[in-house]
MDTraj code that builds the backbone (N, CA, C; nanometers):
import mdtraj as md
import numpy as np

residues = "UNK UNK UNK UNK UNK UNK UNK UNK UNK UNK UNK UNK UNK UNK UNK UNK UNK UNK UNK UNK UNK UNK UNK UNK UNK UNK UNK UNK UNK UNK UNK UNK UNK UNK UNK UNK UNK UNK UNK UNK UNK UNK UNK UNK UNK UNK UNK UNK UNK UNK UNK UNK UNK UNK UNK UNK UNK UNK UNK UNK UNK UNK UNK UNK UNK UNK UNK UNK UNK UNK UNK UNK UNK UNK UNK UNK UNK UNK UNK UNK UNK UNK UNK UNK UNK UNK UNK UNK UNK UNK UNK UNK UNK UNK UNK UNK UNK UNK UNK UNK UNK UNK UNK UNK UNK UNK UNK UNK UNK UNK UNK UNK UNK UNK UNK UNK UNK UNK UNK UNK UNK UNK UNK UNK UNK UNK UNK UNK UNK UNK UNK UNK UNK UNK UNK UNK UNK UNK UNK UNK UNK".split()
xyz = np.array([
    [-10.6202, 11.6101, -4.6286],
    [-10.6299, 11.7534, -4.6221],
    [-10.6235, 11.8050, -4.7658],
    [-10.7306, 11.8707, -4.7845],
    [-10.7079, 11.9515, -4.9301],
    [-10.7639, 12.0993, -4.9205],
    [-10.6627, 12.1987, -5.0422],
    [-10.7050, 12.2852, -5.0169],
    [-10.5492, 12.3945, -4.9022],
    [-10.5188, 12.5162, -4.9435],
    [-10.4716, 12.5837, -4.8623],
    [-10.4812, 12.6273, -4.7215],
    [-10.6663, 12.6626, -4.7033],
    [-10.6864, 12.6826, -4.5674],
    [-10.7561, 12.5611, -4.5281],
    [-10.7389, 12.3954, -4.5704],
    [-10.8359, 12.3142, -4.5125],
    [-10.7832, 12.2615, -4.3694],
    [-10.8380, 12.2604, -4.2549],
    [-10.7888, 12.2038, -4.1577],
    [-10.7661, 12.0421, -4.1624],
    [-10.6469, 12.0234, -4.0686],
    [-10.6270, 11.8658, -4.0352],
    [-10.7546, 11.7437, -4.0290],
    [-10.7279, 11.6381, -4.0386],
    [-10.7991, 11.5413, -4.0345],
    [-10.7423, 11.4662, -3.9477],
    [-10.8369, 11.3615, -3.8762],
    [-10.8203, 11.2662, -3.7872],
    [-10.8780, 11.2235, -3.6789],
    [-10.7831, 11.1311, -3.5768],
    [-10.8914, 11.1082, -3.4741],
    [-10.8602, 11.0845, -3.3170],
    [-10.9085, 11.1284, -3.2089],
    [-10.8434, 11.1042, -3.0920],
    [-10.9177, 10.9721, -3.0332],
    [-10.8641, 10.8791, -2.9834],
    [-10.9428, 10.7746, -2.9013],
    [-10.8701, 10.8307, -2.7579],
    [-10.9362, 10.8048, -2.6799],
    [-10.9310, 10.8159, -2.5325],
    [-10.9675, 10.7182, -2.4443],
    [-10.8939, 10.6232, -2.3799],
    [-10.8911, 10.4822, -2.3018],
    [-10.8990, 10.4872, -2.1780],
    [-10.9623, 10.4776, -2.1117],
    [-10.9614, 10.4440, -1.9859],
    [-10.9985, 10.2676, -1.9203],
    [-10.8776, 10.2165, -1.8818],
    [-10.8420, 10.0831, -1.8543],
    [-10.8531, 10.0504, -1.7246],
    [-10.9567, 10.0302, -1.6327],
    [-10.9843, 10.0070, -1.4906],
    [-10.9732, 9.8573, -1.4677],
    [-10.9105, 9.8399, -1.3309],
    [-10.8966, 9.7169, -1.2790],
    [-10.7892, 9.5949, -1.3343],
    [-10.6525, 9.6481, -1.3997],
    [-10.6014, 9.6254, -1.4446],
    [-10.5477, 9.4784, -1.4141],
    [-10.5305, 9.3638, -1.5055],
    [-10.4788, 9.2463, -1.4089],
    [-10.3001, 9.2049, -1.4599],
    [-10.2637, 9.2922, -1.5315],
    [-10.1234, 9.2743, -1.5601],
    [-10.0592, 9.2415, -1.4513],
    [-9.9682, 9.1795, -1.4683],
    [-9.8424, 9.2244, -1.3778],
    [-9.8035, 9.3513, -1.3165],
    [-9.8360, 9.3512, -1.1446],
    [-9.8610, 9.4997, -1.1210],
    [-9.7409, 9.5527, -1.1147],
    [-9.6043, 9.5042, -1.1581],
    [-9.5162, 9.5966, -1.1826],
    [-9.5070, 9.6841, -1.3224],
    [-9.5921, 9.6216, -1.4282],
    [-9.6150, 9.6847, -1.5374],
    [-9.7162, 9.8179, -1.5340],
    [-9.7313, 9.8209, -1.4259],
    [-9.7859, 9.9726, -1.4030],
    [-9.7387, 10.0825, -1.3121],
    [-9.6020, 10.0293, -1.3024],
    [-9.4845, 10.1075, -1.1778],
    [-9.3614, 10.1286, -1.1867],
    [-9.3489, 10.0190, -1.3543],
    [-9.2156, 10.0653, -1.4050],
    [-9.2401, 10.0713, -1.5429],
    [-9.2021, 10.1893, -1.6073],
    [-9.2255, 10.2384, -1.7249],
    [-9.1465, 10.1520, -1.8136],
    [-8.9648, 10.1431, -1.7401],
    [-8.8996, 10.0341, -1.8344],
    [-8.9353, 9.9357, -1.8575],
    [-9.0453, 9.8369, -1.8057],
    [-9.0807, 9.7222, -1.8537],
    [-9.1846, 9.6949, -1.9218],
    [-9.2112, 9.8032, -1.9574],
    [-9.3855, 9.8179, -2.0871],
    [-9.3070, 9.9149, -2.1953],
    [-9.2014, 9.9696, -2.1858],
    [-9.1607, 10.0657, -2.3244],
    [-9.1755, 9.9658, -2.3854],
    [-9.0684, 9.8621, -2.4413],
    [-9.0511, 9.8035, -2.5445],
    [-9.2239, 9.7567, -2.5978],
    [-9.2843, 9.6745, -2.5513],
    [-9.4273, 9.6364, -2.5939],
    [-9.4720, 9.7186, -2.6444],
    [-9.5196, 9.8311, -2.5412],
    [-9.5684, 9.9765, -2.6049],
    [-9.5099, 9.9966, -2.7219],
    [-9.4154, 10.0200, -2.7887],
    [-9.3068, 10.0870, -2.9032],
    [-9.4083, 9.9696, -3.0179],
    [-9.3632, 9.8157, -2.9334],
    [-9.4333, 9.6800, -3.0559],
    [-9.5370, 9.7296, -3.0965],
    [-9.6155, 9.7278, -2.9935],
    [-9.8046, 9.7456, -3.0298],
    [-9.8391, 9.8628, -3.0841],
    [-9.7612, 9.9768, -3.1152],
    [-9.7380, 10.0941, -3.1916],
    [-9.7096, 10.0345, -3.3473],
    [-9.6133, 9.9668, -3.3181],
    [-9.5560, 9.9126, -3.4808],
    [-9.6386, 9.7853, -3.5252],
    [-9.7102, 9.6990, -3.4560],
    [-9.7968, 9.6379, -3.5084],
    [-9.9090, 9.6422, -3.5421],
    [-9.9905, 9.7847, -3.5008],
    [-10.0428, 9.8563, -3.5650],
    [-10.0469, 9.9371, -3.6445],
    [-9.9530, 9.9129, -3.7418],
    [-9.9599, 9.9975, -3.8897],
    [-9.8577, 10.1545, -3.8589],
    [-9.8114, 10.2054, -3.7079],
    [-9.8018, 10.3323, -3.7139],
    [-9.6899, 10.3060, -3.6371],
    [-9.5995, 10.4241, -3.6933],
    [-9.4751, 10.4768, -3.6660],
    [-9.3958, 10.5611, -3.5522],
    [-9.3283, 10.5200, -3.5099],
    [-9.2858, 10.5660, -3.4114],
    [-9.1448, 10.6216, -3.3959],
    [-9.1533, 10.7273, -3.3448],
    [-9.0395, 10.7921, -3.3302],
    [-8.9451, 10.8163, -3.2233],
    [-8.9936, 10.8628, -3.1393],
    [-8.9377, 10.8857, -3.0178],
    [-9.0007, 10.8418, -2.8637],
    [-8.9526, 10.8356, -2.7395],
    [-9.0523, 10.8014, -2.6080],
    [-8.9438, 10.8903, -2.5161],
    [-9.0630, 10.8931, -2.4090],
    [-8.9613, 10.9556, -2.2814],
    [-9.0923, 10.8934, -2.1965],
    [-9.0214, 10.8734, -2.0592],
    [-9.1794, 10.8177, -1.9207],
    [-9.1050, 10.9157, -1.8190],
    [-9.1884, 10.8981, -1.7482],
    [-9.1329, 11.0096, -1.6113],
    [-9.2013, 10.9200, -1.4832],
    [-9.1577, 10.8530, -1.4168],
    [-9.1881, 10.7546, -1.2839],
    [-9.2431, 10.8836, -1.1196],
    [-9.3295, 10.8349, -1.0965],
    [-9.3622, 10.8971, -1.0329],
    [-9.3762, 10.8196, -0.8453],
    [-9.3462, 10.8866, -0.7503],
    [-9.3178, 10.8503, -0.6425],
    [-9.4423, 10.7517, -0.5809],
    [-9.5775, 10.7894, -0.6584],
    [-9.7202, 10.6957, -0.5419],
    [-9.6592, 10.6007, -0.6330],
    [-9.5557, 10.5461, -0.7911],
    [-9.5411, 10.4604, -0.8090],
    [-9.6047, 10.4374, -0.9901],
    [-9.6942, 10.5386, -0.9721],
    [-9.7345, 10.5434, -1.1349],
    [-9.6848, 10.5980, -1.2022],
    [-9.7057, 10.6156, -1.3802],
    [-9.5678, 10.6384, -1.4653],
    [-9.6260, 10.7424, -1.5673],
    [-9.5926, 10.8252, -1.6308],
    [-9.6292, 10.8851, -1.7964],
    [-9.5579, 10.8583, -1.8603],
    [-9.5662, 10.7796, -1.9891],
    [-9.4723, 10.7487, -2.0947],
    [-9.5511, 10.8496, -2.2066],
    [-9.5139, 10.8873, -2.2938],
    [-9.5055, 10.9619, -2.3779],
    [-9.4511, 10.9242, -2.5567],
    [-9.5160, 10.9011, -2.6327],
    [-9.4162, 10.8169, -2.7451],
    [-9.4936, 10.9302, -2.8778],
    [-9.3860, 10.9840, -2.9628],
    [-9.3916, 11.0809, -3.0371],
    [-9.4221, 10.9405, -3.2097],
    [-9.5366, 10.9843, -3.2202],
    [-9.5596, 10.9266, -3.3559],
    [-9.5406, 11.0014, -3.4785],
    [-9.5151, 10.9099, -3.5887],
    [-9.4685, 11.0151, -3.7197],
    [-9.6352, 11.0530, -3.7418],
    [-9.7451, 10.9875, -3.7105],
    [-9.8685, 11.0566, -3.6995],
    [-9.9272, 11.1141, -3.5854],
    [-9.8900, 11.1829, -3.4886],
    [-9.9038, 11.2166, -3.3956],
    [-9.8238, 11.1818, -3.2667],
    [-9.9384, 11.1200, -3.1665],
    [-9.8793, 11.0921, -3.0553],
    [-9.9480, 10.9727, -2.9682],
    [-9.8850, 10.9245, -2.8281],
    [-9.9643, 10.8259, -2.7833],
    [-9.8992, 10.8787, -2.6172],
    [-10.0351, 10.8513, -2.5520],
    [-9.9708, 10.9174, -2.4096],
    [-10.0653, 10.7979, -2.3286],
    [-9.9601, 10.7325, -2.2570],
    [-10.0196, 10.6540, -2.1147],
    [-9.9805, 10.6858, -1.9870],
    [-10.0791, 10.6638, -1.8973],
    [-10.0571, 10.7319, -1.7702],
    [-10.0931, 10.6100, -1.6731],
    [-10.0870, 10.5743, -1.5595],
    [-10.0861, 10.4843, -1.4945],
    [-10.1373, 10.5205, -1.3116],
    [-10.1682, 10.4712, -1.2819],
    [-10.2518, 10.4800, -1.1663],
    [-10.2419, 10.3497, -1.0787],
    [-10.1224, 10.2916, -1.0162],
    [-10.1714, 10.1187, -0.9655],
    [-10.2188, 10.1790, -0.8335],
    [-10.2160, 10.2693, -0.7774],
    [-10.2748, 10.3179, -0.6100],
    [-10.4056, 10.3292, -0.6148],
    [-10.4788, 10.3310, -0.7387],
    [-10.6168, 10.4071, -0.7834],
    [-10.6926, 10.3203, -0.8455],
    [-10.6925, 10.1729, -0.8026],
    [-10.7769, 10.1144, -0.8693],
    [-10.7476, 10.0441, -1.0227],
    [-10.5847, 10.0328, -0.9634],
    [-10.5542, 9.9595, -1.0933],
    [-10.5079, 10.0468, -1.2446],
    [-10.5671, 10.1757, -1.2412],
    [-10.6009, 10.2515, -1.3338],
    [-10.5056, 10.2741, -1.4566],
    [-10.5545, 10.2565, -1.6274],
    [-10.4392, 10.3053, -1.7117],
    [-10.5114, 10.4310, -1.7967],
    [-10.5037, 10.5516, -1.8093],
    [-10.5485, 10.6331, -1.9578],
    [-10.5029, 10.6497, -1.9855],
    [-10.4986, 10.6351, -2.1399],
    [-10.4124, 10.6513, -2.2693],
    [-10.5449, 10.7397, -2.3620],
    [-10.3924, 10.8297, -2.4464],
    [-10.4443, 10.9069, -2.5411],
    [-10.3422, 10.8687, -2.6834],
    [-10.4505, 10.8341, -2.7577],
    [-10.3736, 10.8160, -2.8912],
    [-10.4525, 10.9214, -2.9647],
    [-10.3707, 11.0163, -3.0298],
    [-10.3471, 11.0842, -3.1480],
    [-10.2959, 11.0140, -3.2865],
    [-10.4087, 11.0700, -3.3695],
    [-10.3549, 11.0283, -3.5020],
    [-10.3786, 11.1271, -3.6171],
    [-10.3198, 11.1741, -3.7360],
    [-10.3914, 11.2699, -3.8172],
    [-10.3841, 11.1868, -3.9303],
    [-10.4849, 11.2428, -4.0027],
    [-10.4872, 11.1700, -4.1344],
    [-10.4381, 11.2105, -4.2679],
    [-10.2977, 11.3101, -4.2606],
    [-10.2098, 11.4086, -4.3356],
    [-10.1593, 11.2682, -4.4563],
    [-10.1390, 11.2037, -4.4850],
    [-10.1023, 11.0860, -4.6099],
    [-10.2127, 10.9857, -4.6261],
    [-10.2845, 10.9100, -4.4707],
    [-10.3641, 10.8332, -4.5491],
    [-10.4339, 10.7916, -4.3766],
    [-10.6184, 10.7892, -4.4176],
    [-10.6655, 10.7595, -4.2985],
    [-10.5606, 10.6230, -4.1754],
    [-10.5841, 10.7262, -4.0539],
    [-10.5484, 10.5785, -3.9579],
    [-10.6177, 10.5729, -3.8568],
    [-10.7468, 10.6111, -3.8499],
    [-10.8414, 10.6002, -3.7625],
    [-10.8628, 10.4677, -3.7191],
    [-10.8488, 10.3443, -3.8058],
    [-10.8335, 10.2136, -3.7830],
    [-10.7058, 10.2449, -3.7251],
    [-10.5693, 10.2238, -3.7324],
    [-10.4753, 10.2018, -3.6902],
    [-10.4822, 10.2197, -3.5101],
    [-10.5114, 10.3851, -3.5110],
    [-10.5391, 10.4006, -3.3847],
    [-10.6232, 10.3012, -3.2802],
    [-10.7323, 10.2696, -3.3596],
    [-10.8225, 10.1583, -3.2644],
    [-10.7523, 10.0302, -3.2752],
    [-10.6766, 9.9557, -3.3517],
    [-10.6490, 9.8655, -3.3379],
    [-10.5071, 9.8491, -3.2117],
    [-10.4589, 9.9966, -3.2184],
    [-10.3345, 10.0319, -3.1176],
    [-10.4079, 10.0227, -2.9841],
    [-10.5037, 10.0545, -2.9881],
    [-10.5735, 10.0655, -2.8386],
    [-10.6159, 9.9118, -2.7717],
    [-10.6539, 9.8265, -2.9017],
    [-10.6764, 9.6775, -2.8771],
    [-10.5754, 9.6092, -2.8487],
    [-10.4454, 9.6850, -2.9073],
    [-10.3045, 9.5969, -2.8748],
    [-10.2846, 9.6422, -2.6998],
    [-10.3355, 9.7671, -2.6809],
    [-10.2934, 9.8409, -2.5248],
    [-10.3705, 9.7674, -2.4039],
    [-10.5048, 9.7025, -2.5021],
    [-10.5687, 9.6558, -2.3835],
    [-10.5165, 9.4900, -2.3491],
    [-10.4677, 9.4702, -2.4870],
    [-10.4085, 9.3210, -2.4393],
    [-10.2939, 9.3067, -2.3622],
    [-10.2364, 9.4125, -2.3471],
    [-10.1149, 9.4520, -2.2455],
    [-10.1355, 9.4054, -2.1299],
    [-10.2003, 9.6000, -2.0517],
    [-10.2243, 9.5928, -1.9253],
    [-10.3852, 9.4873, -1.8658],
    [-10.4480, 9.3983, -1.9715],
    [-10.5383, 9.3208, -1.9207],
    [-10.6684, 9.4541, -1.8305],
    [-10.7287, 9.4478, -1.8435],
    [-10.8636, 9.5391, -1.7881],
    [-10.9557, 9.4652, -1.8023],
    [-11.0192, 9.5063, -1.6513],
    [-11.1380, 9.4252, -1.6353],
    [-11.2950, 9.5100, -1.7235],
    [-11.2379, 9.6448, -1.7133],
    [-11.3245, 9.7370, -1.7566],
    [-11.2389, 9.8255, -1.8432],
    [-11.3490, 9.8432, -1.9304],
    [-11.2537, 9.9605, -2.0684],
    [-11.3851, 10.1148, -2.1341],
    [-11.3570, 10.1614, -2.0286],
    [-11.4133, 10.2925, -2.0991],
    [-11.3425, 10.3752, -2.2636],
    [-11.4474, 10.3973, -2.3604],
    [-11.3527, 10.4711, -2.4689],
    [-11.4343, 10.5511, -2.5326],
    [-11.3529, 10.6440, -2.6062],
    [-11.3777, 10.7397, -2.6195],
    [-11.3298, 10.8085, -2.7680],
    [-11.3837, 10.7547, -2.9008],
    [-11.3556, 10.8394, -2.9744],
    [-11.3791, 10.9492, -3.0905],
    [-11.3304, 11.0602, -3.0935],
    [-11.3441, 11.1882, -3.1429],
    [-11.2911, 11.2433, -3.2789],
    [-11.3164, 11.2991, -3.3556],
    [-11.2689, 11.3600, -3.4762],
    [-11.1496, 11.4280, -3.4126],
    [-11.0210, 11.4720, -3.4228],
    [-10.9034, 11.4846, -3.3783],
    [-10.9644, 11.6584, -3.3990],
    [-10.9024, 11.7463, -3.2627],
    [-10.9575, 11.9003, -3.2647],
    [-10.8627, 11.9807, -3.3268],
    [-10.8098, 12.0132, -3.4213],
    [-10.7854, 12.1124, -3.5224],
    [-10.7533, 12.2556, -3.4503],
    [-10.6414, 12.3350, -3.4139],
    [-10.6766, 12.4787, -3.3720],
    [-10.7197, 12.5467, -3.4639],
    [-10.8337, 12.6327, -3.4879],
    [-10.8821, 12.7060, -3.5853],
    [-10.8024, 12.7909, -3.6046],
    [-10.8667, 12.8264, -3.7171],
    [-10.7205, 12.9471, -3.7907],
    [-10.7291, 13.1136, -3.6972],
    [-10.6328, 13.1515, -3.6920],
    [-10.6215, 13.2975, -3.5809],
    [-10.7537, 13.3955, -3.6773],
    [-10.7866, 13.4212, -3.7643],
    [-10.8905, 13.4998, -3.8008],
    [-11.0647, 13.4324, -3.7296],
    [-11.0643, 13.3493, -3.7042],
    [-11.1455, 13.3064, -3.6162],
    [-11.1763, 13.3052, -3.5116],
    [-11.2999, 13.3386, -3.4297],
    [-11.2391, 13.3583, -3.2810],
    [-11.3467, 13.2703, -3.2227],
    [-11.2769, 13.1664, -3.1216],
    [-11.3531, 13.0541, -3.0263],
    [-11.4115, 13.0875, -2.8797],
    [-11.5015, 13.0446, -2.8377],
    [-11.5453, 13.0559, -2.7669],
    [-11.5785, 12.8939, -2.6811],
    [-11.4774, 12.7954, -2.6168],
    [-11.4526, 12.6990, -2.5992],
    [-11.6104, 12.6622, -2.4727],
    [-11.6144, 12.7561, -2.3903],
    [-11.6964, 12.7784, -2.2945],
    [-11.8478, 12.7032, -2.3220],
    [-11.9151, 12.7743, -2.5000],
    [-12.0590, 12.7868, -2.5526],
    [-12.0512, 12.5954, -2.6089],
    [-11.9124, 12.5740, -2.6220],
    [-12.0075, 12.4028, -2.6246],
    [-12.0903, 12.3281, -2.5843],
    [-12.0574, 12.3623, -2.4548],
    [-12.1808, 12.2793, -2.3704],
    [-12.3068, 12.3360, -2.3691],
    [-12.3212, 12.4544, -2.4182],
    [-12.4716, 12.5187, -2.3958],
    [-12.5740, 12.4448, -2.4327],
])
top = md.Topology()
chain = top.add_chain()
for i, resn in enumerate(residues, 1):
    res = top.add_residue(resn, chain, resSeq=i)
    for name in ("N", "CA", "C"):
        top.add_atom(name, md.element.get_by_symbol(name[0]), res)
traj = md.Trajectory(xyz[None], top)
């Protein structure tokens, strides 16, 4: 980032992990994928700060893990086809980690095992500055 009014830098990947062959309790109990999750965060170059998951009754989980560059969010689906999406956030405020992020996503897929891996990634979206005014709608036009 340079510059007073320059906006953030970075990048979102977006995972979608179908047909999962882990251990299907690793997609029903959040306590037994934190720790890995936290690893494959730190063995990818990026920092981690905090987590919270929230278990959910069909049995799937949201973990949540607060990065010193953003964030990383997995969600879980074993009623649905196996299903994992994850969102990793990263900004590039000290030094690109657009690699980091993808290589975090390669550590995620060696986790939960997927037979199929949809992905997805984006220049990280910036809120524009309040003197600007958006019109979120006219993207797709």
């Amino acid at each position: 980032m340079t510059g007073p009014n320059a906006l953030p830098q970075g990048t979102l990947v977006r995972l979608l992990f179908r047909r999962c062959q882990c251990d299907p309790s690793w997609l029903r109990q959040p306590a037994l994928t934190r720790d890995a999750i936290r690893n494959a965060v730190r063995a990818s170059g990026l920092l981690d700060m905090a987590d919270t998951s929230c278990a959910f009754e069909n049995g799937g989980y949201t973990t949540a893990v607060i990065l010193a560059e953003s964030h990383l969010v997995v969600h879980t689906w074993p009623e649905s086809g196996r299903l994992v999406m994850i969102d990793i956030s990263v900004c590039d405020y000290s030094q690109p980690n657009r690699e980091r992020a993808l290589d975090l996503g390669g550590r995620l897929a060696e986790l939960f095992q997927p037979r199929e891996i949809l992905r997805e990634i984006l220049p990280l979206c910036p809120r524009a500055p309040e003197s600007v005014e958006v019109d979120c709608l006219s993207a797709g036009k």
